[in-house]
C-alpha positions as CSV (number, residue, x, y, z in Angstrom):
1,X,-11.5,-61.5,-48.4
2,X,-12.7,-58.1,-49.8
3,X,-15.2,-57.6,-47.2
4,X,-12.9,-58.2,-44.6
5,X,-9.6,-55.9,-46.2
6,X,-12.8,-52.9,-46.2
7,X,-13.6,-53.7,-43.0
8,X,-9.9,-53.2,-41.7
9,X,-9.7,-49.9,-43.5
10,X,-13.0,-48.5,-41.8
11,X,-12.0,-49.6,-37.9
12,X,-8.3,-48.2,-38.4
13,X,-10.4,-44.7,-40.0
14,X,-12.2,-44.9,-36.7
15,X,-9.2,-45.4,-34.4
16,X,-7.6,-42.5,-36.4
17,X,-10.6,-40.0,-35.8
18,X,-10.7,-41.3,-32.3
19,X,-6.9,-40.3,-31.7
20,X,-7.3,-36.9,-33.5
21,X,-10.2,-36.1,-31.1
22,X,-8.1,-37.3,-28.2
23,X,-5.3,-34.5,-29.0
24,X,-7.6,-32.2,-29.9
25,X,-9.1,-31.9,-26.3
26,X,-5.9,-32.1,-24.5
27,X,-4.4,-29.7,-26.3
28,X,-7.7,-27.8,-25.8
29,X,-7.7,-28.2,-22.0
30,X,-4.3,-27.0,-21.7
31,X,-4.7,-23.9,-24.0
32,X,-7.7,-23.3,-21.7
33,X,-5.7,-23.6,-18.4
34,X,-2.8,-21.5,-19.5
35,X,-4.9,-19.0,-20.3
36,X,-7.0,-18.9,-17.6
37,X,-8.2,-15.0,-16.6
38,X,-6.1,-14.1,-13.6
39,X,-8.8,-11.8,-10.7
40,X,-6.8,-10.1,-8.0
41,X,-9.0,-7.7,-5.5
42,X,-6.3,-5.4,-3.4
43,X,-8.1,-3.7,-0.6
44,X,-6.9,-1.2,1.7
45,X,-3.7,1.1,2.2
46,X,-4.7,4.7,0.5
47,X,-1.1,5.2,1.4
48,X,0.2,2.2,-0.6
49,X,-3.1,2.6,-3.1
50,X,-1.1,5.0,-5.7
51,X,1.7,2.4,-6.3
52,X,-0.5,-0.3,-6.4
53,X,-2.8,1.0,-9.2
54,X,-0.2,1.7,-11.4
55,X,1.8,-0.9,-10.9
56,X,-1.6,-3.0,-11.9
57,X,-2.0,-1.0,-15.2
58,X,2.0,-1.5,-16.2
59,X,1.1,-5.5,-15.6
60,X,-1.9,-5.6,-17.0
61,X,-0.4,-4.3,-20.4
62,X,1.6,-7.1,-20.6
63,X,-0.9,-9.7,-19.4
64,X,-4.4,-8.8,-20.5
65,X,-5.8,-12.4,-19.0
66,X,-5.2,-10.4,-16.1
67,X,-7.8,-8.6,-14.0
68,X,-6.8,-6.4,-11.1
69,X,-8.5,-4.6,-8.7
70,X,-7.3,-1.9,-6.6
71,X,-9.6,-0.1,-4.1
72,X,-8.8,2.1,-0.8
73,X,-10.7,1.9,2.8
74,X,-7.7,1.9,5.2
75,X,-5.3,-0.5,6.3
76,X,-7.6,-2.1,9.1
77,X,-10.0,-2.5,6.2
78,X,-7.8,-4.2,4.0
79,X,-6.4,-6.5,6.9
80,X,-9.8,-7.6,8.2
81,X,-11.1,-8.4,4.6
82,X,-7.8,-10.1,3.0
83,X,-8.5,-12.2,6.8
84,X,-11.6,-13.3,6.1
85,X,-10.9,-14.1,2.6
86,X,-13.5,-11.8,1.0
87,X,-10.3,-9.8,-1.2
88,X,-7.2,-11.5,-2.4
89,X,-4.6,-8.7,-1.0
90,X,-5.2,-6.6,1.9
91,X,-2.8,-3.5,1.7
92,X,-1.6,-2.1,5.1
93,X,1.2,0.5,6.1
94,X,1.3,-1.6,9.8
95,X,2.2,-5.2,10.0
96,X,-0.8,-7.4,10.7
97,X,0.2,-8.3,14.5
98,X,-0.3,-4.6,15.3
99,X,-4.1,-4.5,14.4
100,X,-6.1,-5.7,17.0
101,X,-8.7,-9.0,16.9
102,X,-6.4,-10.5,13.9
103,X,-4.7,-13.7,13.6
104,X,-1.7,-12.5,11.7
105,X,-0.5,-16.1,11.5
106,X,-3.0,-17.0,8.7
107,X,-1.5,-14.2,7.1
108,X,1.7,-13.7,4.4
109,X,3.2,-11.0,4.7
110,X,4.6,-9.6,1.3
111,X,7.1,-6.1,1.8
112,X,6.8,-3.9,-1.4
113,X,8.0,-0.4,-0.7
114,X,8.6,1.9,2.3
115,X,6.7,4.8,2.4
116,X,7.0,8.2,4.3
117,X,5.3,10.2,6.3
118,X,5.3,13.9,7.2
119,X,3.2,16.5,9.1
120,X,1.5,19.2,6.4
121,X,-0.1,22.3,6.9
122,X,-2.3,24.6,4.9
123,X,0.5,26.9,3.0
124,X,-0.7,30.1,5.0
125,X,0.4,29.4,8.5
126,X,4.3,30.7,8.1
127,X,5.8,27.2,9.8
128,X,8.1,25.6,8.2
129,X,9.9,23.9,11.4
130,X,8.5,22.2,14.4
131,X,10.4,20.1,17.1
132,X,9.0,16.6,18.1
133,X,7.3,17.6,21.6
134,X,5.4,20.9,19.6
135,X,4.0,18.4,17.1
136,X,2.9,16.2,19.7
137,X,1.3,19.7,21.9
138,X,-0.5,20.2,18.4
139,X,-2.4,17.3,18.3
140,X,-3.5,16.8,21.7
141,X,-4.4,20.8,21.7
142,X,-1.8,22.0,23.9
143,X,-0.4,24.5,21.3
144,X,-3.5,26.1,19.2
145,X,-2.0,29.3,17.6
146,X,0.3,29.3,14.7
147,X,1.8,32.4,17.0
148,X,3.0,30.2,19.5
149,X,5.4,28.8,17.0
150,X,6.5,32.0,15.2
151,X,4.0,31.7,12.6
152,X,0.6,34.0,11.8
153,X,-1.7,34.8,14.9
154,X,-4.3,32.2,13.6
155,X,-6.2,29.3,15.2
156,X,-4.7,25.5,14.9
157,X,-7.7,23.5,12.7
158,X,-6.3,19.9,13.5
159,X,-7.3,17.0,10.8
160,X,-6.7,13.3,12.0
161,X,-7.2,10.2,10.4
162,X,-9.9,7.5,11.2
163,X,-9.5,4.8,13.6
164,X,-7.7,1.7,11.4
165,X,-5.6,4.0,9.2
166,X,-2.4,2.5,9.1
167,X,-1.2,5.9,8.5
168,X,-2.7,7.2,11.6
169,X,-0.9,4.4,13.9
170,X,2.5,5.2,11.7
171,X,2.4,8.7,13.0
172,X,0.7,7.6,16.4
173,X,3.6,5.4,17.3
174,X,6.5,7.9,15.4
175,X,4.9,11.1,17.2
176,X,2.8,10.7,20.3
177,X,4.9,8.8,22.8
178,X,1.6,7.2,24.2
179,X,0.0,10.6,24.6
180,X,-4.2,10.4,23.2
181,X,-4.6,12.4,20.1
182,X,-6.8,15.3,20.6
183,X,-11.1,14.7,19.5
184,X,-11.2,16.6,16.3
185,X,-12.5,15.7,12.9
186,X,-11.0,12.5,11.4
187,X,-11.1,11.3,7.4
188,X,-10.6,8.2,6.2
189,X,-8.0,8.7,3.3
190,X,-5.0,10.3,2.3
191,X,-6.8,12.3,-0.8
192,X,-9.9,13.6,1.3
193,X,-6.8,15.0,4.0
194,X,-5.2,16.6,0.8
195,X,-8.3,18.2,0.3
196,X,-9.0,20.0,3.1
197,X,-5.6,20.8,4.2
198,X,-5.2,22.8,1.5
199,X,-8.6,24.2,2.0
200,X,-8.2,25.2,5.8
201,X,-6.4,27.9,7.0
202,X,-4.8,26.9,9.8
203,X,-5.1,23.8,9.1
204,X,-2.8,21.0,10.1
205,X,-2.3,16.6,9.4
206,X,-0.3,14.3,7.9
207,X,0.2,12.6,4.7
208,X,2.1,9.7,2.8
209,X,5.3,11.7,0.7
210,X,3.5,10.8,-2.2
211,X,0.7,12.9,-1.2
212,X,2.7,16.1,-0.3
213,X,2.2,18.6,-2.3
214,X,2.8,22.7,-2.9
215,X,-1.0,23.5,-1.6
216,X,0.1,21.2,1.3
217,X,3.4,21.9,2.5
218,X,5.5,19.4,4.4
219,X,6.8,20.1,8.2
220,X,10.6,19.4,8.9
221,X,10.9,18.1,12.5
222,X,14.2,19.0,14.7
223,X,15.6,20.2,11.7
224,X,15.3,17.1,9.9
225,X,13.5,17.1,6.4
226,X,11.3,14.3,5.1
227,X,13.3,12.8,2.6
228,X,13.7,9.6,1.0
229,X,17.6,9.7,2.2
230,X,16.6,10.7,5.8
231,X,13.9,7.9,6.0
232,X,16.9,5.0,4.3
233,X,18.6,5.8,7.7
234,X,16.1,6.6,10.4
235,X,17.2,10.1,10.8
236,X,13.3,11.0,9.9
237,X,11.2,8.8,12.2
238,X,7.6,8.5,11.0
239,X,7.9,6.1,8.2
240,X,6.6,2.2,7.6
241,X,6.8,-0.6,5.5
242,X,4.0,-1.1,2.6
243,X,2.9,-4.6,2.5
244,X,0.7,-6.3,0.5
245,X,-1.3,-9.5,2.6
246,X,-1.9,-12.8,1.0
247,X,-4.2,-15.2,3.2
248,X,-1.6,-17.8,3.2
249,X,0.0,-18.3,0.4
250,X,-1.3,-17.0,-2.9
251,X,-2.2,-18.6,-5.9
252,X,0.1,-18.6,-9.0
253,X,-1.8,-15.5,-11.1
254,X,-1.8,-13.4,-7.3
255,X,2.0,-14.1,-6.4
256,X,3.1,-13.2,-10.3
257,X,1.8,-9.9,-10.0
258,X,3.1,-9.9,-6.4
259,X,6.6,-10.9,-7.6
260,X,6.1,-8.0,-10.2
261,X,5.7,-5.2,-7.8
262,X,9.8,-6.0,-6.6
263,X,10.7,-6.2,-9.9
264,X,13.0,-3.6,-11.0
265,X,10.2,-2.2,-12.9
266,X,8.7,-1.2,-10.3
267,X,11.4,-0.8,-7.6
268,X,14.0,0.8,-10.1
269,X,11.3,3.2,-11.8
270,X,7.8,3.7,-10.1
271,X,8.4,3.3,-6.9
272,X,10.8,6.8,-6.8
273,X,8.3,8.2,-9.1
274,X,5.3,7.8,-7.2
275,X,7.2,9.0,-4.0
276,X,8.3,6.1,-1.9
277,X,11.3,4.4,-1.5
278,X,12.2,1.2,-2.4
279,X,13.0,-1.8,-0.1
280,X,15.8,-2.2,-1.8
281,X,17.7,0.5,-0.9
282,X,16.8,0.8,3.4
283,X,20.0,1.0,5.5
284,X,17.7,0.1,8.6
285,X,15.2,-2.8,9.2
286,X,11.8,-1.9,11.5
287,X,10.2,-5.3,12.9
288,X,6.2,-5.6,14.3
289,X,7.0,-3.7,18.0
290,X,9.1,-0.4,15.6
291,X,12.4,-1.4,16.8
292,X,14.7,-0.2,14.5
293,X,18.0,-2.2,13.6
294,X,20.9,-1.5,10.6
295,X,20.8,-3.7,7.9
């Protein structure tokens, strides 16, 4: 009778330890998924790239299980990688069905700012004012003196963007009414532009409003002033939408950060502070072919 009561203790010992293991590697496993190390790759937009990176530093503070990384290359860049799957987010300032060779519809599109854009020039050329058609002449080298438009007698040094800058084909569709740009030098990014705008006398391009600066003077056009209130309404024309690509739809850690950059946080705060304007407060919608409609 002894033997057996000592035998009953030892197996309900074992079931115990048994159990006890049992919770210990759930509860393990789920620790482990919950904490699982979030990698996002953002790829693209040197337009939206600004936004993006900071945004990515304010999240990360708060979730260090987070890694995010934000890298340039133009919107065409960031399209065709996000497309075949090689990034997580491809950042563009056109929508995806106006770069050619994609299948947009594996895309998600995901709207997080508006961002403007504005002719600059090198601060010695005495311009402050050009009309739409002289802008246009500009780049496809009709008008090549700052003289011509009541500025110093000094030669026009146009800088373009490269081919798959979203930016280019903002201004491109804004600007040029179908007219071919002018063969000049092009750059690939909004801080190499900066650079040698403000380098260049005579020297003329265009930049995101969170790249304008005093060294790099913004143009008004017909009298209308790039603004964050003119762009809300239309009245300044050469503006687009930022959006961040998903290839379909993203995965839990990618859409929380997603859903953070339209969180007031950003929208409320960095999004005016970095220079673009938030979706949240357009009076106009733009869909895929620029037509423009009130909200």
């Amino acid at each position: 009778m002894k033997r057996k009561s000592w035998l009953g203790v030892i197996l309900l010992l074992v079931v115990g330890v048994l159990v006890a293991c049992g919770k210990t590697t759930a509860s393990t496993t789920t620790s482990s998924s919950t904490t699982a190390t979030t990698k996002v790759v953002a790829v693209g937009s040197t337009a939206l790239q600004p936004l993006v990176e900071q945004a990515a530093q304010l999240y990360t503070t708060d979730h260090p299980s987070a890694k995010i990384t934000v890298q340039g290359g133009g919107s065409g860049t960031g399209l065709s990688q996000v497309a075949q799957g090689s990034v997580t987010i491809g950042n563009s300032d056109i929508f995806a069905e106006q770069e050619a060779g994609l299948d947009a519809t594996k895309l998600k599109d995901h709207q997080v700012a508006v961002v403007g854009m504005a002719p600059v020039v090198n601060q010695d050329v005495g311009v402050t004012n050009v009309s739409m058609a002289q802008l246009r002449d500009i780049f496809t080298g009709k008008i090549t003196n700052w003289q011509t438009l009541g500025g110093k007698n000094e030669k026009i040094t146009v800088v373009n963007r490269a081919a798959g800058s979203g930016t280019r084909a903002t201004f491109e569709a804004a600007v040029m009414n179908g007219q071919k740009a002018m063969t000049t030098q092009e750059q690939d990014s909004n801080g190499t532009v900066q650079k040698i705008v403000a380098g260049t006398p005579g020297a003329i391009s265009y930049l995101a409003f969170s790249y304008v600066k005093a060294d790099v003077p913004a143009l008004s056009v017909d009298g209308v002033k790039p603004t964050a209130a003119n762009v809300q309404t239309d009245k300044w024309k050469i503006w687009s939408y930022e959006h961040m690509y998903t290839k379909g739809t993203p995965d839990a850690g990618t859409k929380a950060f997603l859903d953070f950059m339209n969180s007031s946080a950003v929208q409320k705060s960095l999004v005016t502070k970095l220079g673009y304007i938030s979706i949240q407060s357009m009076k106009v919608t733009k869909d895929a072919n620029n037509k423009v409609s009130p909200l």
